[in-house]
PADOKOL-935473 format. One line per field, with one value per residue: residue in one letter; chain; x, y, z of N, C-alpha, C in turn. Coordinates in steps of 0.05 Angstrom, whole numbers, plus 5000, padded with zeros to 4 digits. Layout:
// PADOKOL-935473
semi = c(A	...) .
lovex = c(A	...) .
n_xx = c(X	...) .
n_yy = c(Y	...) .
n_zz = c(Z	...) .
ca_xx = c(X	...) .
ca_yy = c(Y	...) .
ca_zz = c(Z	...) .
c_xx = c(X	...) .
c_yy = c(Y	...) .
c_zz = c(Z	...) .
// end
This chain:
// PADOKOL-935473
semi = c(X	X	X	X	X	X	X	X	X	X	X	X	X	X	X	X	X	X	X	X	X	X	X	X	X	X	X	X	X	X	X	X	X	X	X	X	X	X	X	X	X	X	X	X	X	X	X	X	X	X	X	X	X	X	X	X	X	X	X	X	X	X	X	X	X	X	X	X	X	X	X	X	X	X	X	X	X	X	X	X	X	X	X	X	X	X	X	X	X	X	X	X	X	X	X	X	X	X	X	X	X	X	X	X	X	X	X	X	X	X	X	X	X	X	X	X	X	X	X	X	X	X	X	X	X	X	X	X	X	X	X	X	X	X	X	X	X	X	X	X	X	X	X	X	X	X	X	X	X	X	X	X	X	X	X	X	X	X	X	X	X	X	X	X	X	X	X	X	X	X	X	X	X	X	X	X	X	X	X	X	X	X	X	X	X	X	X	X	X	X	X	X	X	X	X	X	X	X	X	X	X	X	X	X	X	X	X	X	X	X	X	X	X	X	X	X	X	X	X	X	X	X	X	X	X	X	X	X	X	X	X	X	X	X	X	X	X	X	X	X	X	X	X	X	X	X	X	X	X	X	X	X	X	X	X	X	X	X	X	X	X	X	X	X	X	X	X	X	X	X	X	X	X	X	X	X	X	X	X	X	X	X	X	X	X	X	X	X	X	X	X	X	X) .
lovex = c(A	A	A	A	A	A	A	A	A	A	A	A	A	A	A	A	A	A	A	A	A	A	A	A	A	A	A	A	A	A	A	A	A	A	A	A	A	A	A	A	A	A	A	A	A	A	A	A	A	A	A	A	A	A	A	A	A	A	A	A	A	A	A	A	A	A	A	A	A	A	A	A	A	A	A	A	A	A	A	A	A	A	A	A	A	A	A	A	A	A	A	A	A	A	A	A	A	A	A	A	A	A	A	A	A	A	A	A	A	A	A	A	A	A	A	A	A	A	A	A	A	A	A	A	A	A	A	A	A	A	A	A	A	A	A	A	A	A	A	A	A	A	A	A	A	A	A	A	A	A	A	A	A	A	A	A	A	A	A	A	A	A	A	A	A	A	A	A	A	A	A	A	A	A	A	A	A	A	A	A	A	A	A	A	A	A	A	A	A	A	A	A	A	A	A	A	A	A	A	A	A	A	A	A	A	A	A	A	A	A	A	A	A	A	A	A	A	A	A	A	A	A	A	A	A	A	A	A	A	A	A	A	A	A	A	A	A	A	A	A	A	A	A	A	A	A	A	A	A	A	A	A	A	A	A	A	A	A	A	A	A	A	A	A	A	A	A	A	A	A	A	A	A	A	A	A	A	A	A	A	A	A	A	A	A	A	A	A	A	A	A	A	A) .
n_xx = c(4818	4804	4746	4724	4757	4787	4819	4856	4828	4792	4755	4715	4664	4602	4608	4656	4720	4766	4776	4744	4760	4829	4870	4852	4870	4843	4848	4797	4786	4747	4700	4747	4746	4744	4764	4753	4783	4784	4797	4746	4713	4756	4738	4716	4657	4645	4671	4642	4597	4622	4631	4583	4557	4534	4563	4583	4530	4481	4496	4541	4581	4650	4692	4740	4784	4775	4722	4706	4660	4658	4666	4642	4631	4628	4619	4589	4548	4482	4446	4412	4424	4474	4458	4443	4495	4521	4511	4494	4492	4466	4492	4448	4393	4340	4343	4343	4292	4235	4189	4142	4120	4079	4100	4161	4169	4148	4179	4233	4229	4213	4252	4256	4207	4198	4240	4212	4214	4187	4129	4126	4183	4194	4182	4214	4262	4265	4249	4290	4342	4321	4324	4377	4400	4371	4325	4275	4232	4212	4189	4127	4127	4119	4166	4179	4175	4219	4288	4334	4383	4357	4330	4377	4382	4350	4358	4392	4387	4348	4385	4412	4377	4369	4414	4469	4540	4574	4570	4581	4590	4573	4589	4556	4543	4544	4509	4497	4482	4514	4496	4468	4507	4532	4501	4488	4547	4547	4510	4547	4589	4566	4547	4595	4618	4591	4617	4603	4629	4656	4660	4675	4659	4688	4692	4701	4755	4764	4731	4737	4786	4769	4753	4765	4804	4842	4860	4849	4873	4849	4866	4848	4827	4865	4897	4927	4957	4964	4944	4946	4903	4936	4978	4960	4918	4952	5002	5048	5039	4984	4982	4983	4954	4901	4874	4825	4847	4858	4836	4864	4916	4933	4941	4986	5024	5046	5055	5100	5133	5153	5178	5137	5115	5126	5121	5127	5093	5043	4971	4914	4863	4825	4838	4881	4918	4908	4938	4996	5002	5005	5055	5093	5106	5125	5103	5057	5056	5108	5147	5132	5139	5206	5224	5208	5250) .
n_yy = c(4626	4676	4713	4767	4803	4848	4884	4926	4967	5031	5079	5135	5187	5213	5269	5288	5308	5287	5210	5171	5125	5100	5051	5009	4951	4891	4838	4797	4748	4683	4689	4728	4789	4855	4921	4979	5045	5117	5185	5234	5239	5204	5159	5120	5100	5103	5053	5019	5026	4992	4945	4930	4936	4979	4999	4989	4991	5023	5080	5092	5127	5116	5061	5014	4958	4903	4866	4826	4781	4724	4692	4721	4761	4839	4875	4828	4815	4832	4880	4856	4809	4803	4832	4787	4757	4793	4833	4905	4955	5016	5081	5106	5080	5082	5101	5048	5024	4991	5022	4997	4958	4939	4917	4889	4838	4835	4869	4851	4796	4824	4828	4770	4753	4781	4752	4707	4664	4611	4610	4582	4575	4616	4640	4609	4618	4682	4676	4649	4681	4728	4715	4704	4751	4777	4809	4781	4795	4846	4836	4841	4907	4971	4984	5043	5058	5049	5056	5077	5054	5004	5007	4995	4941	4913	4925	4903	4848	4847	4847	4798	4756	4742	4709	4729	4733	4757	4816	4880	4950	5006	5054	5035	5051	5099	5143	5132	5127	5107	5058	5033	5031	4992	4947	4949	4929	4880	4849	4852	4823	4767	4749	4745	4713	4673	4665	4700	4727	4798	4868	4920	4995	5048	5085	5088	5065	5040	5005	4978	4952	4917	4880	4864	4826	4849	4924	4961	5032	5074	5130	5191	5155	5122	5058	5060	5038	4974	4919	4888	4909	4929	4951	4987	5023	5053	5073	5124	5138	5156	5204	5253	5252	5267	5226	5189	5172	5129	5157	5124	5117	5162	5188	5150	5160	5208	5200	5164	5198	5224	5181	5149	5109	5045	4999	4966	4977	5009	5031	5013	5008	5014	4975	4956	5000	5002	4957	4971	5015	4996	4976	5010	5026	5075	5134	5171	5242	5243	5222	5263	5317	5311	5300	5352	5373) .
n_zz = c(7932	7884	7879	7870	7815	7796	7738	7712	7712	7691	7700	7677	7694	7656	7622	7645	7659	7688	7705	7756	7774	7770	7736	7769	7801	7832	7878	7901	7958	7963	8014	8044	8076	8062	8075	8056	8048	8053	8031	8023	7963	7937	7907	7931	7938	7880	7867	7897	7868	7820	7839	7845	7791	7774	7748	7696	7677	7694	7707	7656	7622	7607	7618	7621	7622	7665	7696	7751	7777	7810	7764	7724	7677	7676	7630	7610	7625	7647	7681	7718	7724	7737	7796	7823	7841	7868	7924	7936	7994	8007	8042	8062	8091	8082	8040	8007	8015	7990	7993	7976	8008	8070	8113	8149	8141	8091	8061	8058	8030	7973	7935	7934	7904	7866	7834	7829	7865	7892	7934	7982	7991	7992	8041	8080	8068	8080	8136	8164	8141	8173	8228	8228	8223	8264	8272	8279	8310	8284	8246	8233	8237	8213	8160	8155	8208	8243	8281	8262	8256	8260	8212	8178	8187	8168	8117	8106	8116	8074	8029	8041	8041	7984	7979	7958	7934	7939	7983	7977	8025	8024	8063	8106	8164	8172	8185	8230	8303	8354	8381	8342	8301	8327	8323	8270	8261	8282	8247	8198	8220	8234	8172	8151	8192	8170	8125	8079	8025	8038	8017	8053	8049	8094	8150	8202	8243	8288	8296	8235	8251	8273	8244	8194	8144	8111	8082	8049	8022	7983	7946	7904	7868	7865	7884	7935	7977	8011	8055	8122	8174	8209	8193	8145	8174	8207	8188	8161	8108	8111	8127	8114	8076	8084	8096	8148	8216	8273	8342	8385	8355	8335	8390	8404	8369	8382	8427	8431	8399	8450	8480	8497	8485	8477	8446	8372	8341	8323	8366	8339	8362	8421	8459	8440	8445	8509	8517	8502	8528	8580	8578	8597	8654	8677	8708	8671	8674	8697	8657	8618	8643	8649	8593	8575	8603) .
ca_xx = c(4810	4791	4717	4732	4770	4789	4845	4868	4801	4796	4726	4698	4636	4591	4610	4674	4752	4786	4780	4736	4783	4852	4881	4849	4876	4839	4824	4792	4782	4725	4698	4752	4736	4767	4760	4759	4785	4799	4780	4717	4734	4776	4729	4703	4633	4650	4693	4625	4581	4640	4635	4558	4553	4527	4582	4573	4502	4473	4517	4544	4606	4676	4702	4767	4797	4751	4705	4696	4653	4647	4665	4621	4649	4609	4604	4579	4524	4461	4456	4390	4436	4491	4459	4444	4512	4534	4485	4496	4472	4481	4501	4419	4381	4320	4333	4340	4276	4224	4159	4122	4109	4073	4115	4186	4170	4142	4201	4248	4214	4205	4260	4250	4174	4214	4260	4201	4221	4157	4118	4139	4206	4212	4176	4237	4281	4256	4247	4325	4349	4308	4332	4407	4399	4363	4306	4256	4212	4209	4167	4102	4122	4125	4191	4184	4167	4241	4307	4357	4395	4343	4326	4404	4391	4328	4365	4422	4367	4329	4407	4416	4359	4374	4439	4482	4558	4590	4562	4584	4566	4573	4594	4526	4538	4555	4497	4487	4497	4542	4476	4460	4531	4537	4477	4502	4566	4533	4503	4565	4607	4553	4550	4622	4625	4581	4633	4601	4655	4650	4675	4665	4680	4673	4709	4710	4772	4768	4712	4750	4814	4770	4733	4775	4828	4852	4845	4855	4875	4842	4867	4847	4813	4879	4906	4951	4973	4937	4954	4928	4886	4944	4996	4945	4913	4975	5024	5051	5035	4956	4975	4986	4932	4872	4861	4817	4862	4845	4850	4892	4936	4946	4957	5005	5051	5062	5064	5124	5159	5163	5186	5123	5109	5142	5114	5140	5070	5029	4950	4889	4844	4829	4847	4914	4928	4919	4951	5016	5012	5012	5078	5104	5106	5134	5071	5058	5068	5143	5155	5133	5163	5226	5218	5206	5271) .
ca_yy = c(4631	4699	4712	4786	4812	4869	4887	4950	4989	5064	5093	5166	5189	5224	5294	5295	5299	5256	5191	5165	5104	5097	5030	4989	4921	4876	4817	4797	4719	4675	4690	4748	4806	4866	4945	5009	5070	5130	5213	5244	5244	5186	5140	5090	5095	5084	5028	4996	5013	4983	4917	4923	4932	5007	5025	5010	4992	5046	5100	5092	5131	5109	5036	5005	4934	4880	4872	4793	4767	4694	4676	4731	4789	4858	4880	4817	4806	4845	4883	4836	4783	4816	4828	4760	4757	4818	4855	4929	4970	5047	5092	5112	5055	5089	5103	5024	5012	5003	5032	4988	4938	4954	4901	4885	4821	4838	4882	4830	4778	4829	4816	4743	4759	4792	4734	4681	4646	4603	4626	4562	4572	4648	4646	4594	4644	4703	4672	4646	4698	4753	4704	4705	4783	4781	4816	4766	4811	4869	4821	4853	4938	4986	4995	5070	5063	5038	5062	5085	5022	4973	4995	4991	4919	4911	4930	4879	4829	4841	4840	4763	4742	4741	4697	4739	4712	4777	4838	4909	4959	5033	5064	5031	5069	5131	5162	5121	5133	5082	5033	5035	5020	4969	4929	4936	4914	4849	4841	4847	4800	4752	4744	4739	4688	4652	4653	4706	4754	4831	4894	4945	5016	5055	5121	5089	5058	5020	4983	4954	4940	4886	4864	4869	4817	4872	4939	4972	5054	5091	5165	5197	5142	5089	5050	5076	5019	4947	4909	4883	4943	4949	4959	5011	5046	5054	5081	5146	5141	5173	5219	5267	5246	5276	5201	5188	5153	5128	5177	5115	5116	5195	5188	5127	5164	5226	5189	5149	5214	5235	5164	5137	5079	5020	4973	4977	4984	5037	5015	5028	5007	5023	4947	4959	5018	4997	4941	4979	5031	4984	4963	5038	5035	5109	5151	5202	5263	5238	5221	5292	5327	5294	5303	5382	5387) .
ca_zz = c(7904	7879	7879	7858	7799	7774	7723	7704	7706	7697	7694	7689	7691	7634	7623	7669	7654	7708	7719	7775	7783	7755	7739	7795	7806	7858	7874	7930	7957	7978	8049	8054	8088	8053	8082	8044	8064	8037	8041	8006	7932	7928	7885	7944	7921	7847	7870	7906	7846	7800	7834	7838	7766	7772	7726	7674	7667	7701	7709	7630	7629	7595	7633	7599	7640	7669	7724	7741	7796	7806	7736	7701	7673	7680	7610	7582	7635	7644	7705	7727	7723	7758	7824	7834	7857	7888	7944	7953	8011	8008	8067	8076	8086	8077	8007	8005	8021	7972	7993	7962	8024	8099	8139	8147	8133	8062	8051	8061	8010	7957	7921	7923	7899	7826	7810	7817	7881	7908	7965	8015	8003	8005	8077	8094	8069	8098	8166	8166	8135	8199	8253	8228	8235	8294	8276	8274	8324	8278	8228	8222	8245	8186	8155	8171	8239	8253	8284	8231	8249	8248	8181	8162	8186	8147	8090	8095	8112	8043	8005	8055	8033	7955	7978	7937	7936	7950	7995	7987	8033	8025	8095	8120	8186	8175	8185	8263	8335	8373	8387	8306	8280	8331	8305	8239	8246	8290	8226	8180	8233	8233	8150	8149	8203	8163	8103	8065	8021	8042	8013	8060	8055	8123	8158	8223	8228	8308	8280	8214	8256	8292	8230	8166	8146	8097	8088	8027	8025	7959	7941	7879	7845	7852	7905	7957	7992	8019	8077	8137	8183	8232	8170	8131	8186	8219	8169	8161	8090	8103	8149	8094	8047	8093	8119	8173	8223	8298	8361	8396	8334	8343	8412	8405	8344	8395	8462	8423	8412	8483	8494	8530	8474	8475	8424	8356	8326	8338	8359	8317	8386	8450	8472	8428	8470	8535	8524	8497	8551	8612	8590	8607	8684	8690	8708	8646	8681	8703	8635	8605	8655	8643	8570	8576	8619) .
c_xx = c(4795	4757	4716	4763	4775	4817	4847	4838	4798	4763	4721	4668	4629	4600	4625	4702	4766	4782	4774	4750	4802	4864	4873	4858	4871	4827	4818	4777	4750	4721	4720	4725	4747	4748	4767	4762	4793	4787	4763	4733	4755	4767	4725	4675	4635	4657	4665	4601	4597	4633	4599	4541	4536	4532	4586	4546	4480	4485	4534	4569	4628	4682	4726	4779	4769	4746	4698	4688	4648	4646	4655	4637	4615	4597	4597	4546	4504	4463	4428	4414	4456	4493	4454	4463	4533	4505	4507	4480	4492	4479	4471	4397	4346	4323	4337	4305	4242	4197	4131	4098	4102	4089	4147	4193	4174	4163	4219	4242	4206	4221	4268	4221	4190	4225	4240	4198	4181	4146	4137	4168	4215	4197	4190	4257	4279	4258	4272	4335	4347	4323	4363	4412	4395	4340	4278	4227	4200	4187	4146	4102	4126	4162	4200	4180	4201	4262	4321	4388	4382	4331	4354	4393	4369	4339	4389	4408	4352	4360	4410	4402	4366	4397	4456	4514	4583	4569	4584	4571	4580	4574	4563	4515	4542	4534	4483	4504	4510	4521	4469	4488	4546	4515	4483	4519	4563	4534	4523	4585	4586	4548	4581	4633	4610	4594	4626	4625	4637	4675	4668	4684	4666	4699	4714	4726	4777	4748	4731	4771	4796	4761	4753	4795	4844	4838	4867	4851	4868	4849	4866	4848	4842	4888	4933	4979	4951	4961	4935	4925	4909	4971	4987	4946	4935	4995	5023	5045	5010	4962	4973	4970	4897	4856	4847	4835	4846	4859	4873	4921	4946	4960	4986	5029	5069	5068	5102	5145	5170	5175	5165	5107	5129	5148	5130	5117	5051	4990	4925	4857	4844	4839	4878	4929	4930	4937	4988	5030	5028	5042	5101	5102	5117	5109	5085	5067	5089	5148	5153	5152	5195	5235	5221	5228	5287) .
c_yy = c(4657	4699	4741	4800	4826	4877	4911	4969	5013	5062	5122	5168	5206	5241	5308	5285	5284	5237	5185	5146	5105	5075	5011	4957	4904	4858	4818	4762	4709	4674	4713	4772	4835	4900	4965	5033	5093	5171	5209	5251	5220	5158	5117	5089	5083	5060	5013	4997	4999	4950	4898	4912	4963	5014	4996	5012	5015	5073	5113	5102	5117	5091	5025	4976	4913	4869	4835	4790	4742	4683	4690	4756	4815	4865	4856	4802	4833	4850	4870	4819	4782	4816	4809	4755	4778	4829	4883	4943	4998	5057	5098	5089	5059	5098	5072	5009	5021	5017	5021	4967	4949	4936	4899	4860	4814	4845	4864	4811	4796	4825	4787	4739	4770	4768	4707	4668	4630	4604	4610	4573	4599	4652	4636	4617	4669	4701	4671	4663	4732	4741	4710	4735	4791	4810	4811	4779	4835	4867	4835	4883	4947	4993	5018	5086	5059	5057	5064	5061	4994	4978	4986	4958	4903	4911	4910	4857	4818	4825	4803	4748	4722	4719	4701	4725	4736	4801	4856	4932	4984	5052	5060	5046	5095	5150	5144	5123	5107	5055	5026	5020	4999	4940	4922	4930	4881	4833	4829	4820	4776	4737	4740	4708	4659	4643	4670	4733	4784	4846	4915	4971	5037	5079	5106	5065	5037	4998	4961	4944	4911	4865	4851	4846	4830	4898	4951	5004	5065	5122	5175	5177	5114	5087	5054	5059	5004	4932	4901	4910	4948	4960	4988	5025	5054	5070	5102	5161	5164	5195	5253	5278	5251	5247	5200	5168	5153	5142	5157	5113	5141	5200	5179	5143	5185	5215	5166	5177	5224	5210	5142	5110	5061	4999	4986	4988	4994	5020	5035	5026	5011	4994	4958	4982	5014	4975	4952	5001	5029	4975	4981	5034	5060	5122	5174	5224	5270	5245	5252	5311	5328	5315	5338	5391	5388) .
c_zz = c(7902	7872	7859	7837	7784	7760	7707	7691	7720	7687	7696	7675	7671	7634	7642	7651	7659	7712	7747	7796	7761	7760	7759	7785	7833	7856	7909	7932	7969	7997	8055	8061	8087	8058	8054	8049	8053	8041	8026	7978	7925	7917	7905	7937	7897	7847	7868	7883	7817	7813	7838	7820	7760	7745	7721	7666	7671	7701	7683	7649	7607	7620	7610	7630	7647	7694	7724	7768	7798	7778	7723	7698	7669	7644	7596	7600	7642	7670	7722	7739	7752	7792	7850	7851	7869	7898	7945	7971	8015	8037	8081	8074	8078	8045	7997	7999	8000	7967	7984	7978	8043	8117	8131	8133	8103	8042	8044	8038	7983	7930	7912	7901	7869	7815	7814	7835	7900	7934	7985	8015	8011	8024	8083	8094	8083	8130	8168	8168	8167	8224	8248	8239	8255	8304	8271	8284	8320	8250	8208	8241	8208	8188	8157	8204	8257	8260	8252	8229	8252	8220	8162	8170	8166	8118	8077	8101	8090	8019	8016	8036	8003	7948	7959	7948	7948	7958	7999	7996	8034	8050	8103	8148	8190	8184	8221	8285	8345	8376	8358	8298	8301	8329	8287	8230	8257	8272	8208	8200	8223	8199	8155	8161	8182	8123	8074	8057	8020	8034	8024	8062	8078	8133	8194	8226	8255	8289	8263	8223	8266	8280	8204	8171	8131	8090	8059	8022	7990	7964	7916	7861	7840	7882	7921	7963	8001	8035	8089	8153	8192	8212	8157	8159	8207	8204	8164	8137	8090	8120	8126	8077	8057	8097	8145	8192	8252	8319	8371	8378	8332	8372	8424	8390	8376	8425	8450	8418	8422	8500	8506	8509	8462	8456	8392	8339	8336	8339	8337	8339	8407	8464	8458	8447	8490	8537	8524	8510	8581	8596	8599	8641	8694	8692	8679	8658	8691	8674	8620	8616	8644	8622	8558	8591	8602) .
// end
């Protein structure tokens, strides 16, 4: 059953000609797990403040079609109301965070502390919520004392908390080293497993092959093509369209036209690759050889 719904929605922004999004049509189901991919400029932000409720509440602008989360439609609910059931977390998690608290703990509980929730139970929540994350031990440090991926996890800890019904997250890693954006996708596996729906949009593209049950390609504000990862990030369709694609997926297209891949589908991982190489038993340097005679 669709959780997310959108129908033929174009948006641009204040004091701009084109069209941020053109025609979008998506839905997206309960507990999926749906990727975004697309170059710079091709309206994946807008997208995630479109199903935030950014746009239109914040952001104003021209919107035309209809935005429905969980039964509510965007323009007829308030954007309070709104984020009840959608969490967003932007690419800097430090602009997440609201300055207003000295612990992690505090941070975490602050937007339970706005909508009312009573002390006992938002220390239940908060504790649950830190342990699911798995940073129960980061409690009582300052929220600026932290790695740049334990505040990304801090920050998807505060959106947990709120038990919103859908989480989108704005290339959350983009701005972390290999120990950072493997924390925070822990995180995102870990919500998922536990049945919550994600829209993530993200540039690195091993990652979503192992996460995503679909992966959805944006160019210039409409949709490309949608599939599952090894369909999208695979397809000769982006190669064109200044897509980020994966090195074993570059390696795989040209090692297939010297002959030296086997499979019929090209990988998007380093497991997909080796697995598709071992079944080549010619050493590479025969095969090129060869190839160059």
């Amino acid at each position: 059953m669709a959780i997310v719904n959108l129908q033929n929605v174009t948006y641009k922004y204040p004091l701009t000609d084109s069209p941020a999004l053109q025609n979008i049509n998506l839905q997206v189901n309960e507990g999926e797990f749906v990727a975004i991919v697309g170059p710079n400029g091709a309206g994946k932000s807008t997208l995630c403040y479109t199903l935030a409720g950014f746009v239109p509440h914040f952001f104003k602008g021209e919107i035309t079609g209809a935005v429905e989360v969980a039964g509510n439609e965007s323009s007829k609910s308030t954007l309070h109301e709104w984020v009840l059931n959608v969490g967003l977390a932007f690419q800097n998690p430090f602009n997440q965070i609201s300055g207003a608290k000295y612990t992690v703990f505090e941070e975490i509980a602050f937007g339970l502390e706005n909508i009312g929730v009573p002390r006992d139970k938002m220390k239940q929540r908060v504790e649950d919520a830190m342990q699911l994350t798995g940073i129960s031990e980061l409690a009582e440090r300052s929220p600026y004392s932290l790695s740049g991926g334990q505040q990304q996890r801090v920050a998807l800890t505060s959106i947990l908390v709120m038990q919103p019904k859908v989480l989108v997250l704005d290339e959350p890693t983009s701005q972390m080293d290999p120990i950072g954006t493997r924390e925070v996708f822990g995180v995102i596996r870990t919500m998922a497993e536990k049945g919550m729906t994600v829209v993530l949009v993200e540039h690195k593209v091993e990652w979503i092959a192992n996460f995503a049950d679909r992966v959805i390609a944006l160019h210039d504000g409409q949709i490309l093509m949608e599939g599952t990862p090894q369909e999208v990030l695979t397809s000769d369709r982006l190669i064109d369209k200044a897509f980020g694609i994966s090195r074993y997926t570059s390696v795989a297209r040209k090692a297939k036209e010297l002959g030296l891949w086997k499979k019929n589908e090209l990988p998007v991982t380093l497991e997909e690759a080796a697995q598709g190489f071992a079944l080549n038993p010619t050493p590479l340097r025969e095969k090129k050889a060869h190839h160059e005679n």
